[in-house]
C-alpha positions in Angstrom: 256.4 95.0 71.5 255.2 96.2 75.1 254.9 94.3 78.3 251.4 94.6 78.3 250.9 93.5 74.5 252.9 90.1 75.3 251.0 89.3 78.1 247.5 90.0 76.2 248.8 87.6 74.0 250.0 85.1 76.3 246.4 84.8 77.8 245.5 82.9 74.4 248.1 80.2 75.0 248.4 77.5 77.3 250.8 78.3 80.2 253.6 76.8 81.4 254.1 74.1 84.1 256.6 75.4 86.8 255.8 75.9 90.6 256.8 77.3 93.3 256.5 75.5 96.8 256.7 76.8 100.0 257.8 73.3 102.8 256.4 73.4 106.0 258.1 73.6 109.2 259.0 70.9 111.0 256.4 70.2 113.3 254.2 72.9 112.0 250.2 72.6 111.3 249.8 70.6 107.7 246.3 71.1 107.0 245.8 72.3 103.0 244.2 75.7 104.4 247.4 76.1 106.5 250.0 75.1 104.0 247.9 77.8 101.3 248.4 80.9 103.3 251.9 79.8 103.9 252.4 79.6 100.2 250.7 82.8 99.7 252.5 84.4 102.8 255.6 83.5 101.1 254.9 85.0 97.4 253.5 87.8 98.8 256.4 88.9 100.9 258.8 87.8 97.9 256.7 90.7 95.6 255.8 87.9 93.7 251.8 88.0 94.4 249.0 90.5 95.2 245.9 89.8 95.5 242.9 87.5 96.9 242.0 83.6 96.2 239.2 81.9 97.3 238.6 77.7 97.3 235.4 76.2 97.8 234.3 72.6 97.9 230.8 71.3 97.3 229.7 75.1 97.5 231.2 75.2 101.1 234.2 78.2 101.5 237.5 76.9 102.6 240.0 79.3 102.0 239.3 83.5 101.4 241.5 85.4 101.7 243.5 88.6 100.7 247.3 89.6 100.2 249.2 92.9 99.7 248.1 96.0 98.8 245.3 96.9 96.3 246.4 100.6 96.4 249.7 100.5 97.3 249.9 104.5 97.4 246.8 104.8 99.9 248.0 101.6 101.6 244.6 99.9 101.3 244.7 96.1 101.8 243.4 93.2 99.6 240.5 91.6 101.1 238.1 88.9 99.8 235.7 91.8 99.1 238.1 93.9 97.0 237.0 94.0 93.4 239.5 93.0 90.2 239.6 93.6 86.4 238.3 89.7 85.0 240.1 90.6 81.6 239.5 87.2 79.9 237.8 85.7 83.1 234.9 88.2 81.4 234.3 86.1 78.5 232.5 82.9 80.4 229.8 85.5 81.3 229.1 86.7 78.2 228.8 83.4 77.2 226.7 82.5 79.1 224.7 85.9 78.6 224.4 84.3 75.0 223.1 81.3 76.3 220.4 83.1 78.5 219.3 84.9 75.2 218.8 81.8 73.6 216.8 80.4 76.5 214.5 83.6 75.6 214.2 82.3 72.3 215.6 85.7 71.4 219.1 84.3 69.2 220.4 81.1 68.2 223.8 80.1 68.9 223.7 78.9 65.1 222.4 82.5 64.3 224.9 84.0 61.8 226.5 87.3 62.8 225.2 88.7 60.4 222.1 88.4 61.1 222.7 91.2 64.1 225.1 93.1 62.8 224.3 96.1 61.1 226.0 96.4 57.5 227.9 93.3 57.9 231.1 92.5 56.5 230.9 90.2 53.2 233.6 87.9 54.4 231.4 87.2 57.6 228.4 85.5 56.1 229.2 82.3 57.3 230.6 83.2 60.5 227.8 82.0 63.2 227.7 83.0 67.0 229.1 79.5 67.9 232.4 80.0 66.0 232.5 83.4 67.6 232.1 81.5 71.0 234.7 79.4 70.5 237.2 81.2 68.2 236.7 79.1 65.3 235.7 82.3 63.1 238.9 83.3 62.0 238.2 87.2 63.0 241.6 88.7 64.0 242.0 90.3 67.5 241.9 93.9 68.0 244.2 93.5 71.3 247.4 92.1 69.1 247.4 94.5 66.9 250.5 97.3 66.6 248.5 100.2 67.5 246.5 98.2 70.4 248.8 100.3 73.3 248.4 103.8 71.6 244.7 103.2 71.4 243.7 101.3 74.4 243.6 105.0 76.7 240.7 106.1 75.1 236.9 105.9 75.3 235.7 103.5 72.6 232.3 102.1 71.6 230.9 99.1 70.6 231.0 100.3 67.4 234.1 102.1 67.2 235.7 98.4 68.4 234.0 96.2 65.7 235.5 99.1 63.0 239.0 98.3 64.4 238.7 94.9 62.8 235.6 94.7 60.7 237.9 95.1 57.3 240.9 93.1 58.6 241.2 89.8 56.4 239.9 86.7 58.0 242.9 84.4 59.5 241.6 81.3 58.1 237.7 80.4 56.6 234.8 80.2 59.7 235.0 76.8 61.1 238.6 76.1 60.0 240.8 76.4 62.4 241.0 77.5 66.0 242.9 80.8 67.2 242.0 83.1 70.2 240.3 86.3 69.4 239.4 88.5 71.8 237.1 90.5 68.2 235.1 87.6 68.3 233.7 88.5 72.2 233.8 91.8 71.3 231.3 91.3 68.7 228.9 88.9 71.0 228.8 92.0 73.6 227.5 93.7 70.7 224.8 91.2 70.1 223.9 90.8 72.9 223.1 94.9 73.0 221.0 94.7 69.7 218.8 91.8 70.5 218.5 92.7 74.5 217.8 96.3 73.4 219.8 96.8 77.2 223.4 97.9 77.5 225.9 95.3 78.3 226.3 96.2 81.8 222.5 96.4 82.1 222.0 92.7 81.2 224.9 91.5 83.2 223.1 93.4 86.2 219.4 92.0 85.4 220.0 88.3 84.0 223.5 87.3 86.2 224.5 89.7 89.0 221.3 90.3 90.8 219.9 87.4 90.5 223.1 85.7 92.3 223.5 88.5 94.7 227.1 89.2 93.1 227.1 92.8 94.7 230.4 93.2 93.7 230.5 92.9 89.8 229.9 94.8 87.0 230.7 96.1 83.8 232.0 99.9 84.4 232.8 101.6 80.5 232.4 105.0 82.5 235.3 104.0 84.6 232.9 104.9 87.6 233.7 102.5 89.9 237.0 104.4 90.9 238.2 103.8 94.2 236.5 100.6 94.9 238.4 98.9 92.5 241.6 97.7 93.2 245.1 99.4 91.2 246.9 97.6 88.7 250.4 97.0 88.9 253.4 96.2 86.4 255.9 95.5 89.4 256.6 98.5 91.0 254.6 101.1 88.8 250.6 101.1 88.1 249.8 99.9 84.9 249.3 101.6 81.6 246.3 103.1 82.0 243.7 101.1 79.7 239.8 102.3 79.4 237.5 99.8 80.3 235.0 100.4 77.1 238.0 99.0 75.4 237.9 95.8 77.1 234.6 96.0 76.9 232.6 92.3 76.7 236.3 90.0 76.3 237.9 91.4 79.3 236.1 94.5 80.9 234.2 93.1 83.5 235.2 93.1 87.6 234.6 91.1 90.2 235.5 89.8 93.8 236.6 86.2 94.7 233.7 86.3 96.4 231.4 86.7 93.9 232.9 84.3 91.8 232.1 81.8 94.5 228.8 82.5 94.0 229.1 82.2 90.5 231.0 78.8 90.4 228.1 77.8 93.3 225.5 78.9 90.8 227.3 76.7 88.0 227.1 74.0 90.1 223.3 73.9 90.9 222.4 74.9 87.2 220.7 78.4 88.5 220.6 80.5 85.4 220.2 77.5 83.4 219.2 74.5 83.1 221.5 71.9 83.0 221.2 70.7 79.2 221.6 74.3 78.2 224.4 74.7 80.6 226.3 71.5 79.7 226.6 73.8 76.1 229.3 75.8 77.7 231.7 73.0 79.0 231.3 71.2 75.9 234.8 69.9 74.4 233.9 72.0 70.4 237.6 72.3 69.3 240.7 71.5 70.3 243.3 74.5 70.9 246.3 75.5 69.2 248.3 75.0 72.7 251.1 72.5 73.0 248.5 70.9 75.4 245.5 68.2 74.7 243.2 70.9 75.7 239.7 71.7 73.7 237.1 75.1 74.1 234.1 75.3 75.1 232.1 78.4 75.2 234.1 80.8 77.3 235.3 77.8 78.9 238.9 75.9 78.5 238.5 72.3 78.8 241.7 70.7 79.8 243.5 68.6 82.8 245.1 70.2 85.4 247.5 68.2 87.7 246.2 65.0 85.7 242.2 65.8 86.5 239.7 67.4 84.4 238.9 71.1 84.9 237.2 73.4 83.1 239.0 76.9 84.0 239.8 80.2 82.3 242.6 82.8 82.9 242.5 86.6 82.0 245.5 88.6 81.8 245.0 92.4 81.2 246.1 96.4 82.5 247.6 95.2 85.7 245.7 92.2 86.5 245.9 88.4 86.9 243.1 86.4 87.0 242.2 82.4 87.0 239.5 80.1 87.9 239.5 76.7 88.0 236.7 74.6 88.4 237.3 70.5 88.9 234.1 69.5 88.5 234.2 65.8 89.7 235.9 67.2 92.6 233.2 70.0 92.7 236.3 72.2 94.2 236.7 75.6 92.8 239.8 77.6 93.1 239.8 81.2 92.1 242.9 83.7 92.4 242.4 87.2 91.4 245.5 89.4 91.6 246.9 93.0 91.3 249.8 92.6 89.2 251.3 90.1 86.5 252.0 86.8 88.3 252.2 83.4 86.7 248.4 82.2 87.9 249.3 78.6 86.2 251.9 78.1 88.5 250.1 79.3 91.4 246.6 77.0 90.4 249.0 74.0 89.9 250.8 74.5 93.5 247.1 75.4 95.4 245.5 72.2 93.4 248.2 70.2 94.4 247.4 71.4 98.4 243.7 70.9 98.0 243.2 68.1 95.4 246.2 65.9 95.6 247.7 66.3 98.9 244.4 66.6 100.8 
């Protein structure tokens, strides 16, 4: 199995617990801000992180900031403004895309699949656009299977993805059981197509990113975007080269740490939604297969990090690391978008610690 197929999988499962700490100097500045860039300092001249992080507090910045190189053979920095592959960081917007729909009074979240999908499977009649949310529909996912790395190269669309796993056996009956599916996304970008009558990246642009000024997101499937995205790297070498119309809705969208500032912000003040509707995507539906007493929401984990409740998501995919955590009673939000495989956890856990525990 390759590298990058044991990391896609890995996003799905809930990550380990280690750290690693950078001490101060004796005598040297102690503030959390201070005591970040150390940490960060550190990892990136150990090769162990690239990329940028950003923590906000009651929608107030206190920490952006960039690390390494995001084209290592052009020597072009990391900034705050540099723009990342989201891989499963992708989904919470298309969840919430969903939920916008539904606002419209265009879909239900109780809607079965079926219902927009064009000659739809017989063994999917009772799957409905919640268990697709929350991977409860037993659909199994196009990026573990054994011909994922040959594939993932080239152009695919929407409908070309959803034939990858359209006649696959179901893993267990809709509503069942609980196991991470990046199909099931894959399928809701599709909706949301057929009853927007808008490409994904079209709606993203008209219903999230404009509206919340997030200049620097998207969805790309032309790959046009080119140099103002930054390289991924599997240590030394660039990544496997992965199209992002295979991505697609589950983990095809980019963004800056920036812009998920905004995003978070916009969370917080219920801007796209109102707050009933939004409370839909935090909501504790099922509880994971993880080793941990964690539960999903839509597009959301909804688990306890460093012994407080967060609702957070990771993404790991072609060369990129990506997490955000959002501790909501804190209203802190720490986001860390990187470059190359690193352990995000473990890097969340030690940052959290600096902000939240050892303020």
């Amino acid at each position: 199995m390759s590298r990058l197929v044991v990391f896609l999988i890995c996003v799905s499962l809930v990550f380990g617990t280690s750290t690693l700490t950078v001490n101060a100097e004796e005598g040297a500045p102690t503030s959390p801000t201070t005591r970040i860039d150390a940490y960060l300092s550190h990892l990136t001249a150990t090769g162990a992180f690239s990329g940028s992080v950003l923590v906000s507090k009651n929608g107030d910045i206190l920490f952006s900031k960039g690390y390494g190189l995001a084209d290592r053979e052009n020597g072009v920095s990391n900034t705050p403004q540099t723009r990342y592959i989201l891989a499963s960081v992708s989904k919470q917007f298309i969840a919430m895309s969903i939920l916008i729909l539904q606002k419209q009074h265009k879909l239900s979240v109780r809607d079965h699949v079926c219902a927009h999908i064009p000659d739809c499977p017989r063994a999917w009649k009772d799957i409905t656009l919640h268990h697709l949310l929350t991977h409860t529909s037993g659909i199994q996912d196009y990026m573990s299977f054994n011909d994922f790395g040959a594939q993932m190269g080239y152009p695919h669309n929407p409908t070309e993805l959803i034939g990858w796993f359209r006649n696959k056996p179901l893993w267990f009956a809709p509503g069942t059981g609980w196991r991470y599916s990046n199909s099931g996304y894959a399928l809701l970008g599709y909706v949301i197509e057929q009853v927007s009558a808008e490409s994904l990246a079209q709606f993203l642009r008209e219903n999230i990113f404009d509206p919340l000024q997030m200049n620097d997101s998207g969805y790309d499937p032309d790959n046009a975007i080119g140099t103002d995205l930054a390289v991924g790297y599997d240590d030394a070498e660039r990544s496997d080269y992965m199209d992002m119309s295979v991505a697609y809705a589950p983990g095809g969208l980019y963004a800056s740490i920036e812009d998920l500032g905004r995003w978070s912000n916009a969370l917080d003040a219920n801007t796209l939604l109102p707050a009933r509707m939004e409370k839909l995507l935090f909501k504790a539906y099922v509880r994971t297969a993880g080793a941990s007493a964690e539960s999903y929401g839509y597009g959301w984990f909804i688990r306890k990090r460093l012994n407080r409740a967060v609702v957070e998501h990771a993404g790991v995919l072609a060369g990129f690391s990506t997490l955000i955590t959002r501790f909501q009673k804190e209203h802190i939000t720490i986001i860390i978008l990187a470059n190359q495989y690193v352990n995000t956890d473990a890097i969340g856990n030690e940052i959290s610690r600096l902000v939240v525990v050892d303020k």
